[in-house]
N, C-alpha and C positions, 0 to 999 in steps of 0.2 A: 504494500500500500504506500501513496505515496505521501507528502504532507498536507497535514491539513489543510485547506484556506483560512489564512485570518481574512476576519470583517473589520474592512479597516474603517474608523470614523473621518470622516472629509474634516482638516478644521481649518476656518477661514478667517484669516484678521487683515486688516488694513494696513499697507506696505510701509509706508510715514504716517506720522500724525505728529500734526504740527501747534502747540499752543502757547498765550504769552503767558508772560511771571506772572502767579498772582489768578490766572483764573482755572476752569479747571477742564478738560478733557478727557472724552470717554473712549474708551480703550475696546472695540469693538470685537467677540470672538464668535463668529456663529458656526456651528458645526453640522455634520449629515451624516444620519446612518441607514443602512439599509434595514440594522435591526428596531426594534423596540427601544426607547429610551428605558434603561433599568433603574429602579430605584438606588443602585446600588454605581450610577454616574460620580464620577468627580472630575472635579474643574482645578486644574492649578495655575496661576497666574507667577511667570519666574521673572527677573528684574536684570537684568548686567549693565552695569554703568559706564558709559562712555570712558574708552581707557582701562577698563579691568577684564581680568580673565576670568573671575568668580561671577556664578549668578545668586542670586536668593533668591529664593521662594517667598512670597510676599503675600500669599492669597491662595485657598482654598476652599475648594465646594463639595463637602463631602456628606453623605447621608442625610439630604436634605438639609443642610445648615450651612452657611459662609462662614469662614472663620479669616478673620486679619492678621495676619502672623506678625507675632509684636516682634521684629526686627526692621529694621531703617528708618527712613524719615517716612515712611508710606502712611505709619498706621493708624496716623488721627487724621490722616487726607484720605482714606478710599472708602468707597461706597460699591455697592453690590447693586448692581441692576440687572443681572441676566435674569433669564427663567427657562432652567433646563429640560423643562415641559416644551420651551419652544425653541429647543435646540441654540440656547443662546448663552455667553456665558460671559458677558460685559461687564467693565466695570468703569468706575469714574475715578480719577484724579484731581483731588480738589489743589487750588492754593498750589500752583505748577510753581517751582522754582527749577535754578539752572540745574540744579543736582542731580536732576528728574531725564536727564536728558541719558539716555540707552537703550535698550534693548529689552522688550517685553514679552515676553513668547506665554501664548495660553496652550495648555496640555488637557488634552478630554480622554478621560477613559470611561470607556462602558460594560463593564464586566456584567457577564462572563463575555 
């Protein structure tokens, strides 16, 4: 036999996203699957800053709950707006400063 097929999730964000100091910017992730959304979905939102090789993890969507990972300047700026019922998994940057400026990548898993 030969290997399984994975069911891959489609996940799709916005290439740039451009905002000034001071207001705030929403971080767009919507995704697609061929399966069922499971209850058992998580959304991770990672961070790498302009100039560094480490990312955090700064947000996740796990078992029905957002959680804000108290690590960086993120975690009294971000707000949760997705809804993983409609395959979305967004979130908002409030009060942008320069520091804010890298690389944000959203991760969706749909187990099983």
């Amino acid at each position: 036999a030969g290997p399984s097929p994975t069911r891959a999730i489609h996940v799709y964000t916005q290439r740039e996203v451009h905002g000034t100091v001071g207001s705030h910017v929403t971080l767009s992730c919507s995704f697609w699957s061929s399966e069922w959304i499971s209850e058992d979905i998580s959304i991770t939102w990672h961070f790498q800053a302009e100039g560094s090789r480490d990312s955090i993890s700064i947000f996740h969507y796990a078992k029905g709950q957002p959680y804000i990972d108290d690590v960086g300047s993120f975690k009294e700026r971000m707000e949760w707006v997705g809804n993983p019922q409609r395959k979305d998994g967004s979130i908002v940057i409030h009060n942008l400063d320069y520091t804010d400026n890298g690389t944000f990548t959203c991760d969706v898993k749909n187990p099983p």
